[in-house]
N, C-alpha and C positions, 0 to 999 in steps of 0.2 A: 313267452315274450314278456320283455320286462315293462313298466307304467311309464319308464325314461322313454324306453321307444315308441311306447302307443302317443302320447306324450311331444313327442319330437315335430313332430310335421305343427303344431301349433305357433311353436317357440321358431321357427324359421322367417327371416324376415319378410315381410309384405312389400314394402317400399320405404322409403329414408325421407328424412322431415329434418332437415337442418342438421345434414347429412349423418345423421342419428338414424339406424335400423328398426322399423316399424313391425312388432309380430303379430302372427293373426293372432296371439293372445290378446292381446292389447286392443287391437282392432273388434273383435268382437265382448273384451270387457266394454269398450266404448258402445258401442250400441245398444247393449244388454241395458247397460247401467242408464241410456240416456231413457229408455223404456220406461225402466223402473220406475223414473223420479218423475216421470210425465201421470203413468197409471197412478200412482201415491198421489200427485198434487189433484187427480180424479176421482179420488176417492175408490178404484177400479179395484175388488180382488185379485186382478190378473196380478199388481204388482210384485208380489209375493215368489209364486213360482220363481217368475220371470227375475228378481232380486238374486233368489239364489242362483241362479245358472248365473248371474254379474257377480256372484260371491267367488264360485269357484273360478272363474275364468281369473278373477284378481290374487287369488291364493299365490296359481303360477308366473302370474308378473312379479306381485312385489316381492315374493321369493327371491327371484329372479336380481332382483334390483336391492338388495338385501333391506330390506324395509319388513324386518321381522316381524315388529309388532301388528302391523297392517294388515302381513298375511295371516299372523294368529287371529288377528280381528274379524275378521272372512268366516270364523269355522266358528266364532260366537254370534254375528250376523247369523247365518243359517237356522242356528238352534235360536235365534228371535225372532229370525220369520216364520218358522214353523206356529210357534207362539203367538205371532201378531198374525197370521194368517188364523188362527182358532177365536183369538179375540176378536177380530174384526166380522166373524159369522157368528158368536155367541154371546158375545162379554155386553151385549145392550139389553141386557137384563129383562124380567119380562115381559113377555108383549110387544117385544122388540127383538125382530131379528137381523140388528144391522148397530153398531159400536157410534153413536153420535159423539161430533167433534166435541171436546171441553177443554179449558182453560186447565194449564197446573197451577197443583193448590200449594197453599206456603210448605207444608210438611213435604210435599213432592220436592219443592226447589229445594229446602232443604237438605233433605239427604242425596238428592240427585248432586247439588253443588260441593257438598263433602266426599264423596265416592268420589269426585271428578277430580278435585285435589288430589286428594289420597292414590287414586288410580296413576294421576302422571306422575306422582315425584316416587312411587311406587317403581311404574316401568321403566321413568330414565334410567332410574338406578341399575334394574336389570340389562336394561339392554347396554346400559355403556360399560356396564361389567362382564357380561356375558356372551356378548357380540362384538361384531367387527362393525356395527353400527356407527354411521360419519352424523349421524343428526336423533341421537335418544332423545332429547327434548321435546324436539315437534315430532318425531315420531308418538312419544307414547303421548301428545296433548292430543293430537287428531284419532287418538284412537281413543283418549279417554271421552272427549266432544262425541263423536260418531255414537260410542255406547248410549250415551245419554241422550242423543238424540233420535235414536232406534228406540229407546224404550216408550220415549214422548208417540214416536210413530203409531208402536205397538198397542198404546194405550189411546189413539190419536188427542193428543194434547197440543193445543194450537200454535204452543211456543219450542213444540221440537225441530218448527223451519224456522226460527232464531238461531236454533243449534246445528241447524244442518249449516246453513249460511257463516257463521263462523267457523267451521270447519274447514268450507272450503276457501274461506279466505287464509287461512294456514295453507292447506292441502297444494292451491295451483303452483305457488313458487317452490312449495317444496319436491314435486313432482319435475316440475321443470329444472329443481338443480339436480333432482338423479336422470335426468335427460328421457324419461317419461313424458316428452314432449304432447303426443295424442291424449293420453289421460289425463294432462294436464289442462285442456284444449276441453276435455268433458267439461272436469270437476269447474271451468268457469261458465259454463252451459250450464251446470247444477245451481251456480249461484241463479242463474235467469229463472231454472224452473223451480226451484225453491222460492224466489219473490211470488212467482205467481201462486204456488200451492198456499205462502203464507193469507194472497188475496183471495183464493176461492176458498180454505177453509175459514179466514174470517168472515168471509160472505156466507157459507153455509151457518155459522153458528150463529150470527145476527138474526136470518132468519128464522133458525130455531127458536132464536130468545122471543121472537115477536107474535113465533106463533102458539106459544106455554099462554101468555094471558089470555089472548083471542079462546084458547080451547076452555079455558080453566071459567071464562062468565059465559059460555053456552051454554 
């Protein structure tokens, strides 16, 4: 049996949304994904898992919807969540078994903002050369944004929901002109629970900052 068939009953529509064919792909990247962003703005391990199974479910959509880079993007997603799932239980150095929120540092913006350049005018290139791609531009910018804000994730750096947040303010209109209408419908739900993750990690890190002195004249 081939992966097309196992494969098949996913890609079959659910229901139609402006009379646009809805598949359980999509349908459960939609939930998967709205999980993820809720457990992350919690600070919760679970997100992680949970992340990747929204990685894979998305691989088969934007395939699907020829949005190449997006689905390449999915399969370097995974291999960061593997990564931010190990950091987020080790990387708080020690005497700490848990990755406390921080601020990025100028050397971080730095090469994070140069990779970011370099990465989009990098994959328009390719994708409008190499594909039947109708949108290389915001394709590879949401995929260069997205890296750089997974990595902020991975490392939890306070301003990677600045990067999630413009992303998906590219992401919903362009979802909604490849007629990804329900993901479209997520990614502005993520702007909501990105505001809030950006509110409760800057509330966790204030408190941190308040309670470094308190500890430090005991």
């Amino acid at each position: 049996m081939s992966l097309a068939i196992i494969l098949e009953p996913l890609q079959r529509p659910l229901f139609t949304v402006l009379d646009t064919p809805v598949s359980w792909t999509e349908v459960l990247g939609f939930g998967s994904g709205a999980l993820c962003v809720w457990l992350v703005a919690r600070q919760h391990l679970a997100n992680w898992p949970i992340g990747i199974a929204n990685n894979l479910f998305f691989v088969l959509l934007f395939t699907q919807a020829g949005l190449y880079a997006d689905a390449g993007l999915q399969i370097v997603f995974i291999t960061l969540a593997v990564y931010g799932w190990w950091t987020w239980t080790h990387g708080g150095g020690p005497g700490s078994d848990a990755l406390p929120v921080r601020r990025t540092t100028r050397t971080e913006w730095t090469w994070l903002l140069t990779a970011g350049v370099v990465g989009t005018l990098a994959l328009t290139l390719l994708l409008d050369r190499a594909t039947d791609s109708t949108v290389p531009f915001w394709d590879a910018l949401t995929t260069a944004l997205s890296l750089m804000a997974t990595y902020g994730q991975c490392r939890k750096r306070l301003e990677s929901w600045w990067l999630w947040i413009a992303a998906d303010v590219v992401y919903v209109p362009l979802y909604a002109h490849k007629e990804l209408y329900l993901t479209s419908l997520l990614y502005l739900g993520f702007m909501t629970l990105c505001v809030l993750g950006l509110r409760g990690w800057t509330r966790d890190l204030t408190d941190r900052r308040e309670r470094v002195p308190a500890g430090a004249t005991a």
